[in-house]
N, C-alpha and C positions, 0 to 999 in steps of 0.2 A: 504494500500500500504506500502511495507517495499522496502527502501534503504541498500542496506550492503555493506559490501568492505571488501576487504583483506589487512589485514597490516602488513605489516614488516618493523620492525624499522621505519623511516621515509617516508615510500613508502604508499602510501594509492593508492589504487587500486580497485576504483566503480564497483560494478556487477550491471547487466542491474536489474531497480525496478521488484519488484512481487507483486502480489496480492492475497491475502489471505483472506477467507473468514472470521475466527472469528479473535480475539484477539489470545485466546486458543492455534490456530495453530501457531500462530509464536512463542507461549512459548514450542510449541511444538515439533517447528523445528531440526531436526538433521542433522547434529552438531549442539551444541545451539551456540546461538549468545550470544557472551562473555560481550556485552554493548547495551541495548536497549534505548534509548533516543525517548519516546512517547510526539504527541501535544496532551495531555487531560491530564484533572488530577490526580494526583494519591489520594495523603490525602486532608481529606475534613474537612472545619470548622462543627461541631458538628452542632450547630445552628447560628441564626439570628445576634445573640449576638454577635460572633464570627466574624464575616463577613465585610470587605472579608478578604482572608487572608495575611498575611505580605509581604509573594514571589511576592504576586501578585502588593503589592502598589509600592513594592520597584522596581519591574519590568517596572512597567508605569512610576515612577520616573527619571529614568537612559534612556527612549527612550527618553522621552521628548514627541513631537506631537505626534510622531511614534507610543507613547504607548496604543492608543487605540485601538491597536493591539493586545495586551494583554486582554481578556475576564475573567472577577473574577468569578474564578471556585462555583459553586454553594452548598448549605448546604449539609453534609450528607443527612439531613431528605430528601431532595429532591434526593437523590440518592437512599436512601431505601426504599422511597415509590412508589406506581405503580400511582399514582396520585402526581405531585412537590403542597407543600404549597404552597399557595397565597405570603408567606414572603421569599421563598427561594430566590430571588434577580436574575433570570432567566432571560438570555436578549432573544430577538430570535433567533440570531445563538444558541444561549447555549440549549434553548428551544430545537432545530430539533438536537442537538447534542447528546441528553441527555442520549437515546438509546447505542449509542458507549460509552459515561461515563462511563455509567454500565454495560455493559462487561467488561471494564478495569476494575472496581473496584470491580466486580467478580471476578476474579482472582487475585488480587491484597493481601498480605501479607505482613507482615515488611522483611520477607527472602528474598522476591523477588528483596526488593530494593538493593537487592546484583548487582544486573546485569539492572533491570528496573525504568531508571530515567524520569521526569518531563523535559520536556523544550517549547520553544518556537521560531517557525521561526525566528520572529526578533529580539529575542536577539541572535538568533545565529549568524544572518546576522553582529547584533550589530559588534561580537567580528570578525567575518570577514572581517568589514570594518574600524579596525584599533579602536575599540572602540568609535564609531562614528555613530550614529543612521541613519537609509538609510534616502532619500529626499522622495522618491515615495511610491506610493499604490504598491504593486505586480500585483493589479488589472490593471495597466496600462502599455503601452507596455515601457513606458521608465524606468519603478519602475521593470520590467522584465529584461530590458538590466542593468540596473545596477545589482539586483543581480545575473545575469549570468557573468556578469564582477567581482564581489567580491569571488564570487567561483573559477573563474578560475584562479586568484591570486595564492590562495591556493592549487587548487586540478586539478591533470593532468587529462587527460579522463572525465572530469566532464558531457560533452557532451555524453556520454553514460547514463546518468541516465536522463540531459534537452531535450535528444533530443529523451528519449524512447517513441513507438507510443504503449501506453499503454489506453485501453480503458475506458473512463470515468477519464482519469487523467488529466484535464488540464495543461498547463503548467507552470501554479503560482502554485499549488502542488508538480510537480516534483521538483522546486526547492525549496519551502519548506522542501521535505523530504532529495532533499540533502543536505542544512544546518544544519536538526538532525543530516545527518549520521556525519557529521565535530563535530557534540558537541559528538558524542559517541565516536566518535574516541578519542576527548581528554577526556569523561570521561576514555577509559581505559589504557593511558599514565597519569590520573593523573593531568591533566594541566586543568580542567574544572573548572571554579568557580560557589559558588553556591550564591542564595539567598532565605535566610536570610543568612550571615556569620552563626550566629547561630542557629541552626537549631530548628523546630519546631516540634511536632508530632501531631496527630489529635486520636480521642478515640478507633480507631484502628492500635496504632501503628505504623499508617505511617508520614515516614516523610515530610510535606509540605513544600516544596520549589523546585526551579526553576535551572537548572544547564545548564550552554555556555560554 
């Protein structure tokens, strides 16, 4: 599912979500989309050793409870193999994820990180609520009402993207992807932070970390 919006100047203007069958096709989209902010990983720790990576501690760090909301992206090895290591550190969401991982990191390249960044719902949510980590699950209806309240702070028409009847999208998703679309937006004003400050890279070039 992709979120997009039109922006001018300060005006952010939600188009209704779409649904896309690979990775591929949204990199393939025409017009491209000038800032893509994806929830899965891009750069991966090499190995074991490695693990997990810095974006990710410092992510769980900064939610506080919130943050085990944050999943520690798993090893390369477990991404280039058709079978994950017994040591790749694999939870079970990450486990049933792991198929989408690798489409993203199938097409994934250091060029691409021109346009295609790393994030995460609830840091997004994070810097929507005033830098202040949300109280609720998403999964419950009152961790829903808030972050449709923290969105609409922000973003007019938000309700065109929480309230699309988009098939197999529940509605803790929709508003997951609209929190991306608010960090793409400020990655391409410039105004996103990342983590690590410093950034890291992983043995293909990519840079590991996390940007709200």
């Amino acid at each position: 599912m992709v979120v997009s919006a039109k922006v001018i100047g300060a005006t952010v203007a939600p188009e209704v979500p779409r649904l896309f069958d690979r990775f591929s096709d949204v990199l393939d989209e025409r017009p491209s989309f000038e800032a893509l902010v994806v929830n899965a990983p891009v750069g991966y720790p090499d190995v074991s050793a490695h693990w997990p990576r810095t974006c990710d501690r410092e992510a769980r760090a900064l939610l506080g409870r919130r943050g085990i909301a944050v999943r520690y992206a798993p090893t390369r090895e477990a991404i280039d193999q058709e079978v994950a290591p017994a040591d790749s550190h694999l939870d079970a969401v990450s486990a049933w994820l792991l198929p989408r991982y690798r489409e993203v990191a199938a097409d994934m390249s250091p060029y691409r990180q021109r346009v295609v960044f790393e994030g995460n719902p609830e840091l997004s949510f994070y810097q929507l609520n005033g830098d202040q980590p949300l109280r609720w699950s998403k999964r419950l209806e009152t961790g829903q009402v808030e972050r449709r309240a923290a969105l609409e702070r922000r973003l007019q028409s938000v309700d065109k993207i929480v309230d699309a009847d988009l098939e197999g999208a529940p509605v803790a998703h929709l508003l997951d992807a609209a929190a991306l679309m608010w960090s793409a937006r400020r990655v391409l004003v410039h105004a996103a932070k990342r983590l690590p400050a410093d950034p890291e890279w992983d043995s293909e070039g990519l840079r590991m970390e996390l940007v709200y």
